[in-house]
C-alpha positions as CSV (number, residue, x, y, z in Angstrom):
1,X,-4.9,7.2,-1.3
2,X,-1.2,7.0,-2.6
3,X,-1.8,8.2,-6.1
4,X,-3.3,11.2,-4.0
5,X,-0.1,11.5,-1.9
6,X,2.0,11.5,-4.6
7,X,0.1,14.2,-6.7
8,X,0.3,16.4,-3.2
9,X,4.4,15.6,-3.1
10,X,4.6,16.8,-6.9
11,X,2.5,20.1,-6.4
12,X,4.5,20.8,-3.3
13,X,7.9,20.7,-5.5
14,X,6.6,22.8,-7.8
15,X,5.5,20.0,-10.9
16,X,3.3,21.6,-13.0
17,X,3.2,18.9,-15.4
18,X,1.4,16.3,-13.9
19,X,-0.7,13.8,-15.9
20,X,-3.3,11.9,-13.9
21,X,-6.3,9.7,-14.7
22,X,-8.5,8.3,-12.3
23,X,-10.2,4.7,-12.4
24,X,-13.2,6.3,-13.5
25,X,-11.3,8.5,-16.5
26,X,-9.3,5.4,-17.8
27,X,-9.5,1.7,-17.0
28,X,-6.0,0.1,-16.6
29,X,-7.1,-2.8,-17.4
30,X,-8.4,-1.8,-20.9
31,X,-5.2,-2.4,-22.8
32,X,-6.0,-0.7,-26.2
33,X,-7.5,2.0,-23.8
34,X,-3.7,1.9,-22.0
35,X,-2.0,1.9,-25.6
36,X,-4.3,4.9,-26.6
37,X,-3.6,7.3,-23.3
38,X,0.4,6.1,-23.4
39,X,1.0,7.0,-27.3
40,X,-1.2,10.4,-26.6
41,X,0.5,11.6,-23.6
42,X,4.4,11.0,-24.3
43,X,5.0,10.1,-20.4
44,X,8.7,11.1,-18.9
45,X,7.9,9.4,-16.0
46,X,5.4,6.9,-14.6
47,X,4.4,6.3,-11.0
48,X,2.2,2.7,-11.1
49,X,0.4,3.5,-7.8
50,X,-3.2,2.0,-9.2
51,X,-4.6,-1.6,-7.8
52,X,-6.8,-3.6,-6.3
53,X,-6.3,-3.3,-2.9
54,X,-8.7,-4.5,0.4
55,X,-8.2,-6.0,3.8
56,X,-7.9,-9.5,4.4
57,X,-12.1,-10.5,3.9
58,X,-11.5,-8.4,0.4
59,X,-8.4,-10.1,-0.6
60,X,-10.0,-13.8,0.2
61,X,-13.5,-13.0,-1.2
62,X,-12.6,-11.7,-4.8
63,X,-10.0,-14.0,-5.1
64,X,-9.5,-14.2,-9.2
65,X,-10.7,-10.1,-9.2
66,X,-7.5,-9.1,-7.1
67,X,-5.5,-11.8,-9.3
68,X,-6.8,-10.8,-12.9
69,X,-7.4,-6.7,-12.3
70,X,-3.7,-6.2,-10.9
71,X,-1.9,-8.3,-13.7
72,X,-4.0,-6.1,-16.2
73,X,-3.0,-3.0,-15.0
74,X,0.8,-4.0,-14.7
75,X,0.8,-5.7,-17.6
76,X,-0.3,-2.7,-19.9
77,X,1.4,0.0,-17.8
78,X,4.7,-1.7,-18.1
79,X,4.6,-2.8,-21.2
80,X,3.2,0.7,-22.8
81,X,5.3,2.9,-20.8
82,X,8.4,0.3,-23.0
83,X,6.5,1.2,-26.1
84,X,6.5,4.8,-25.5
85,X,10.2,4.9,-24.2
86,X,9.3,6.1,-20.8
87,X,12.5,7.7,-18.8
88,X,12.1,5.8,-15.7
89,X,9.0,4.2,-14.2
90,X,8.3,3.2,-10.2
91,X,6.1,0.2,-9.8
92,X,4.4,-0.3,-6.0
93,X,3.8,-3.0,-4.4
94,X,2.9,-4.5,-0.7
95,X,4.8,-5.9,1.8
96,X,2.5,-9.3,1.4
97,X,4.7,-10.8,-1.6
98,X,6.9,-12.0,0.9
99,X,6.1,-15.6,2.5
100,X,4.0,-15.9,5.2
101,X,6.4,-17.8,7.8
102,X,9.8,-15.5,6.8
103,X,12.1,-14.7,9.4
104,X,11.6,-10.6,10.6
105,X,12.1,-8.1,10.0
106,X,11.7,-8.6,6.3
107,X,14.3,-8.4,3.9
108,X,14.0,-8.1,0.6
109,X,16.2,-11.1,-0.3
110,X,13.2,-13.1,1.4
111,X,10.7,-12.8,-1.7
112,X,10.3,-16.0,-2.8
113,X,12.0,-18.2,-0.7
114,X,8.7,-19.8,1.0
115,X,5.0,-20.1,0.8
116,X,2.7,-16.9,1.1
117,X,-0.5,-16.6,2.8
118,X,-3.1,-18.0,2.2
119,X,-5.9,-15.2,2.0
120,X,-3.8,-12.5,0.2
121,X,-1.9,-15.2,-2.2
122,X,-3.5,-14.3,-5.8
123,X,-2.7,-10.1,-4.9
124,X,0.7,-11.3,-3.6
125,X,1.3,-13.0,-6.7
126,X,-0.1,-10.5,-9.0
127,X,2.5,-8.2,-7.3
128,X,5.9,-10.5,-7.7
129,X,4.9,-10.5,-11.0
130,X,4.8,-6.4,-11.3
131,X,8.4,-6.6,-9.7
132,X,9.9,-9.6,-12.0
133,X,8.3,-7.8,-15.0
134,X,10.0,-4.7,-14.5
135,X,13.3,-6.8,-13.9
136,X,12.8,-8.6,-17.1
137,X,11.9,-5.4,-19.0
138,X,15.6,-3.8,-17.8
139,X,17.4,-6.7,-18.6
140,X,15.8,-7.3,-21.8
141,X,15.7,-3.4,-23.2
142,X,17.5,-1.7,-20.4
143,X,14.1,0.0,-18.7
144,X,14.8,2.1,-15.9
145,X,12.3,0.2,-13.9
146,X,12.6,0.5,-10.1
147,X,10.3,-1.3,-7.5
148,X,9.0,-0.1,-3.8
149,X,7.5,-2.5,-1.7
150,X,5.7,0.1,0.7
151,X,4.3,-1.7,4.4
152,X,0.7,-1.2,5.8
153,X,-0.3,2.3,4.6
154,X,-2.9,4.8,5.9
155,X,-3.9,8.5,5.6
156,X,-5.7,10.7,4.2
157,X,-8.6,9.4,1.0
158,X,-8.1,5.9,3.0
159,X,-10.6,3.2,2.4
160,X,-13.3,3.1,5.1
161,X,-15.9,0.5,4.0
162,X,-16.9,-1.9,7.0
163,X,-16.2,-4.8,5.2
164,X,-13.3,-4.3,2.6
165,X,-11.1,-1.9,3.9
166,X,-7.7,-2.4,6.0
167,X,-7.4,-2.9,9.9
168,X,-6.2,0.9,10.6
169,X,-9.2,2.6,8.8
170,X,-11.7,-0.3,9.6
171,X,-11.0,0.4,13.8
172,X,-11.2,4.1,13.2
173,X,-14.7,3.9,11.4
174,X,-15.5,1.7,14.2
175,X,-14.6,4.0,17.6
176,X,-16.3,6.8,16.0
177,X,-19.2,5.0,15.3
178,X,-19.1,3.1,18.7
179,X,-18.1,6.7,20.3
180,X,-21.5,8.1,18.5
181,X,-23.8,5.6,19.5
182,X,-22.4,5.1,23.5
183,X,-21.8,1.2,22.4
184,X,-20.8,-0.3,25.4
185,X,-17.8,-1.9,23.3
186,X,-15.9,-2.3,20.0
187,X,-15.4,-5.9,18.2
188,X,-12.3,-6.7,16.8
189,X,-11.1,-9.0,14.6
190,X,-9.1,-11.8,15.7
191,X,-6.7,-12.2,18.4
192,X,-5.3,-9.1,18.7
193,X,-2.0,-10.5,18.4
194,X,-0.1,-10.4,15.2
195,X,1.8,-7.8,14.7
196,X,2.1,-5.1,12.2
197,X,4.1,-2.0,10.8
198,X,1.8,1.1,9.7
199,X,3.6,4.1,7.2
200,X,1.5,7.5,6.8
201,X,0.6,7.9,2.9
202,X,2.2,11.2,2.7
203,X,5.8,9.7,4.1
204,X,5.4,6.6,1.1
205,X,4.8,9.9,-1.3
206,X,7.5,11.8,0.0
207,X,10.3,7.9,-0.2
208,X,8.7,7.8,-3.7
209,X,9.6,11.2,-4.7
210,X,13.2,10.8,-3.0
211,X,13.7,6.8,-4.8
212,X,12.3,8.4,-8.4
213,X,15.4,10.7,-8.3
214,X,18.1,9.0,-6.1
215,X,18.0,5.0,-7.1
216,X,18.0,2.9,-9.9
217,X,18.3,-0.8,-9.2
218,X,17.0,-3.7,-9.9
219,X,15.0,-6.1,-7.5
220,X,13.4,-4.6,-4.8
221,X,13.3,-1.7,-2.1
222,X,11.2,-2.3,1.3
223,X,9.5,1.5,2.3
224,X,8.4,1.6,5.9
225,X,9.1,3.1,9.5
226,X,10.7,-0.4,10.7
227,X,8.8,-0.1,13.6
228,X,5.7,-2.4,15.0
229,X,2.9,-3.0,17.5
230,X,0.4,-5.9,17.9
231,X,-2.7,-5.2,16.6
232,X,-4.4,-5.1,20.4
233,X,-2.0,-1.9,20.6
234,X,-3.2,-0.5,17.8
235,X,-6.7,-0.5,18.6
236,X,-6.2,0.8,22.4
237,X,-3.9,3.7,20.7
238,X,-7.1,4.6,18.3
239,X,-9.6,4.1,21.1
240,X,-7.4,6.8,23.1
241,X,-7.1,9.1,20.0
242,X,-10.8,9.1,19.5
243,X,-12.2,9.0,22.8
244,X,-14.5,5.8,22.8
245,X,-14.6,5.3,26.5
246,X,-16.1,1.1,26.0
247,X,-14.1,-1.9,26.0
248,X,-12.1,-4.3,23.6
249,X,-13.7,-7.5,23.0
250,X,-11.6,-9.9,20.3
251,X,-13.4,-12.0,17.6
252,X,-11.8,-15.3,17.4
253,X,-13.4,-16.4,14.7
254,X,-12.0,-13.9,12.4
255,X,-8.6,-14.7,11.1
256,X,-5.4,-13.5,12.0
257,X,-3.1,-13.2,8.4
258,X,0.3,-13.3,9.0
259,X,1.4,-13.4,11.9
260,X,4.2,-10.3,11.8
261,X,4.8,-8.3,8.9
262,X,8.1,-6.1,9.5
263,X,10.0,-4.1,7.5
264,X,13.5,-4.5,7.3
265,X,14.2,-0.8,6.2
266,X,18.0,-0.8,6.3
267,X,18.3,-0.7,2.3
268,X,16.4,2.7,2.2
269,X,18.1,4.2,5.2
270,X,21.0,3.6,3.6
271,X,20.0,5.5,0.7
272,X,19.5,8.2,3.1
273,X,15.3,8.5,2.7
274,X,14.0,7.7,6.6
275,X,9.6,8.4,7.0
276,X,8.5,11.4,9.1
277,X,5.4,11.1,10.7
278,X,5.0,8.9,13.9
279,X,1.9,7.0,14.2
280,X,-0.1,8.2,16.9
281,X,0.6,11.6,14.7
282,X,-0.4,9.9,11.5
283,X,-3.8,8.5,13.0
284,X,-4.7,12.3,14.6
285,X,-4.2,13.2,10.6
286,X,-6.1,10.4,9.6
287,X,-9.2,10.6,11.9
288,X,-9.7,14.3,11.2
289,X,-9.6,13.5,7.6
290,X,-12.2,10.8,7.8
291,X,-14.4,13.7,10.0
292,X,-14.3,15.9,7.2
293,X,-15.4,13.4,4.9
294,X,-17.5,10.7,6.5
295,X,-18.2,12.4,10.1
């Protein structure tokens, strides 16, 4: 979904020379495959959007997969694009490295300064690591290594799987198929309470375009629309954007995560990059997307 976005940015600027591989064309985690494809190509510039990603079932479930795959993938990328004197590379990570009980909105002084969650501890992990090794490698050989720490992201090539993808595409596979089959409700998981911060794919693109050019510091940079809703809200705005005329009802048993997850987003706006698309937009965008590929 973001390496898609990104590619969509480029062509819209007018980049003709884009080198892309997909998971299927190169494994990441293949490091004399890495080495190979990095002394071959003679990469400018490198945009690290590949990982293993998943909702919150995903994320606890495969465990030492999300741990082990991600610290591959950094690991070679990184330390190839070093080998191969790469201009300036942009690592991405999630807004889950910071700890689970930090005070909101988050700032980006808050990573490391308390425990993380539980479910999503080996990714977070695997992600502070992608952010201190790019740190380490510009004060060691004086990379150019920036790193964006984009919030809950959605769009278009989104994840639908009923059990491994995030909360936003999992409720919108959900209404249409509830909408399809005149279910007299939708189930969703947990309280409904906790809170959380959702940025369209194509605005991430579009602050990763805009930070590749414009900053160049160590440590950190949050990317997100600094704005929230509980995830109750969330689901009554999908349910209104799809039409599923049923009711709510709220697994318990399922767990919550964290219990917010905001942005603090001052650092970017100061930079001068602010996102675009408003969410009910960004859901529209997404739900006729997943019609033309799934409907």
């Amino acid at each position: 979904m973001v390496g898609s976005a990104i590619l969509r940015k480029l062509e819209k600027e007018g980049y003709t020379n884009i080198i892309t591989r997909t998971s299927k064309d190169l494994d990441l985690r293949n490091q004399v495959a890495v080495a190979d494809f990095f002394a071959s190509e003679k990469l400018d510039y490198v945009f690290l959007a590949a990982a293993k990603v998943g909702g919150i079932i995903a994320n606890n479930t495969y465990r030492a997969e999300f741990l082990y795959d991600n610290l591959q993938i950094q690991n070679n990328i990184i330390h190839n694009a070093y080998l191969n004197n790469v201009k300036k590379l942009m690592f991405l990570g999630s807004s889950c490295i910071y700890p689970k009980m930090a005070p909101q909105p988050l700032k980006e002084e808050y990573l490391l300064t308390g425990l993380l969650e539980e479910t999503n501890e080996p990714y977070a992990i695997a992600k502070i690591t992608g952010i201190k090794m790019c740190d380490a490698y510009r004060a060691q050989y004086g990379c150019n290594y920036i790193s964006a720490m984009p919030t809950n992201l959605y769009g278009y090539n989104d994840n639908y799987h009923p059990q491994n993808s995030h909360v936003l595409p999992a409720l919108i596979r959900k209404f249409h198929e509830a909408k399809q089959n005149n279910d007299a409700n939708v189930t969703v998981w947990g309280s409904g309470s906790p809170m959380r911060e959702f940025l369209f794919a194509d605005d991430l693109a579009d602050a990763c375009y805009y930070l590749m050019q414009n900053y160049n510091e160590p440590n950190l940079i949050n990317v997100g629309t600094g704005e929230d809703l509980t995830i109750k809200d969330l689901a009554l705005m999908i349910k209104d954007i799809i039409g599923f005329k049923g009711e709510l009802v709220f697994d318990g048993t399922k767990p919550d995560g964290t219990p917010r997850k905001l942005m603090d987003v001052s650092k970017i706006h100061a930079t001068g990059w602010k996102h675009k698309i408003d969410l009910k937009e960004g859901i529209a965008l997404a739900y006729q997307d997943f019609l033309a590929k799934h409907g």
